[in-house]
C-alpha positions as CSV (number, residue, x, y, z in Angstrom):
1,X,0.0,0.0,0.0
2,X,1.2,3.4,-0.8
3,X,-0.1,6.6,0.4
4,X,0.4,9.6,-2.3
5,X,0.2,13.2,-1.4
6,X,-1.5,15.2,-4.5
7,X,-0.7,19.0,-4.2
8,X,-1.4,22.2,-5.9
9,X,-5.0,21.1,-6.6
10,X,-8.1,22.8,-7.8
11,X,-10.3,24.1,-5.0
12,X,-13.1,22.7,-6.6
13,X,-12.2,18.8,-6.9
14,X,-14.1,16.4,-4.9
15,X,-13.1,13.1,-4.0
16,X,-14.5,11.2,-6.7
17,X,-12.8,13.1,-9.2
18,X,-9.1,12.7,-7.4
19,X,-10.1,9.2,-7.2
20,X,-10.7,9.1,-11.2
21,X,-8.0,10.6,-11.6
22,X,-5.7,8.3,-10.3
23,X,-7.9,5.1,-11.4
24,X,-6.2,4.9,-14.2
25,X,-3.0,4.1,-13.0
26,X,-4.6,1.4,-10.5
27,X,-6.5,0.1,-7.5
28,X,-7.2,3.1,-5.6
29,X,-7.8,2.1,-2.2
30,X,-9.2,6.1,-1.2
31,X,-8.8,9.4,-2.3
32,X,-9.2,12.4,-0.2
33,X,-9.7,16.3,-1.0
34,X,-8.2,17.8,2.7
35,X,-11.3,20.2,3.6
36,X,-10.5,23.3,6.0
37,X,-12.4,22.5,9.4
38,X,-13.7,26.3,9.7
39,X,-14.5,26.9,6.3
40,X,-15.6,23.4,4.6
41,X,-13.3,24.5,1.7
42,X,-10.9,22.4,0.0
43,X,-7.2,23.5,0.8
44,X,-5.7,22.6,-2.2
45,X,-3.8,19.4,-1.3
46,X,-5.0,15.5,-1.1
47,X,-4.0,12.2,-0.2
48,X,-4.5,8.7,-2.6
49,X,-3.7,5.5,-1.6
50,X,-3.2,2.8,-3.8
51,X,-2.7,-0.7,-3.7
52,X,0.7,-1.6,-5.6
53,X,3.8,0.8,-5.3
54,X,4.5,0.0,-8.6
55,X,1.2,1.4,-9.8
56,X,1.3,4.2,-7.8
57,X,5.3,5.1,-9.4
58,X,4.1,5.1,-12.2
59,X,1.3,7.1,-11.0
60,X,4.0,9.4,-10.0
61,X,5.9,9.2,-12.7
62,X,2.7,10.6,-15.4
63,X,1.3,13.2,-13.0
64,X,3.9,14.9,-11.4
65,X,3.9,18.4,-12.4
66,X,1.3,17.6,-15.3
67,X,-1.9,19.7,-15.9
68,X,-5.1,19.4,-14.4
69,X,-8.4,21.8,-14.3
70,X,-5.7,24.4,-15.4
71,X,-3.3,23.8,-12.5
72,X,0.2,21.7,-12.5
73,X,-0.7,19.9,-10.0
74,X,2.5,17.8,-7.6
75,X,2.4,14.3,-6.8
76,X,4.6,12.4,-4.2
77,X,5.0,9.8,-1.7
78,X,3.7,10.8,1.7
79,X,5.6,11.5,4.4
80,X,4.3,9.8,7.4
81,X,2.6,12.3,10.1
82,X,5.9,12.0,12.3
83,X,8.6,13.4,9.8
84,X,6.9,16.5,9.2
85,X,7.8,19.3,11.4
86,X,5.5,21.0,13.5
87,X,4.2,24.0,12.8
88,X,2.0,25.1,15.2
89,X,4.7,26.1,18.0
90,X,7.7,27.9,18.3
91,X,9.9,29.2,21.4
92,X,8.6,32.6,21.6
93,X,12.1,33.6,23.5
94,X,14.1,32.8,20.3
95,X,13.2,36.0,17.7
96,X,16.7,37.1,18.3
């Protein structure tokens, strides 16, 4: 199973349509448009999982940086939740 992180995406695209997207490639296993909690609007950015890595390379491979709905749109590996840093705080005695 590998778990793709789609960015740079329309704010109108629904889940269906990332999962179509990527169906061609594959088994999708789910596709998710990341909605803002507050708003209910998409924030630009997804998540796909699909069932063979090699499917999802060369998923990858086709629609990195390629077009969609007018916007190049960035497709990766996902980094699990524990490499990314985190954003939310910072020591408030260290602006130097």
């Amino acid at each position: 199973m590998t778990k793709l992180f789609i960015g740079s995406l329309p704010y109108s695209i629904t889940d269906q349509e990332l999962n179509d997207l990527f169906k061609d490639f594959g088994e999708v296993s789910s596709a998710q448009v990341v909605m803002d909690r507050n708003t209910g609007q998409s924030r630009g950015f997804g998540f796909v999982e699909m069932s063979n890595d090699e499917e999802a390379q060369k998923a990858i491979q086709k629609l990195n940086e390629s077009d969609f709905k007018g916007r190049k749109i960035f497709v990766s590996v996902a980094k699990p939740r524990e490499d990314r840093p985190d954003r939310g705080s910072f020591d408030r005695d260290d602006r130097g």
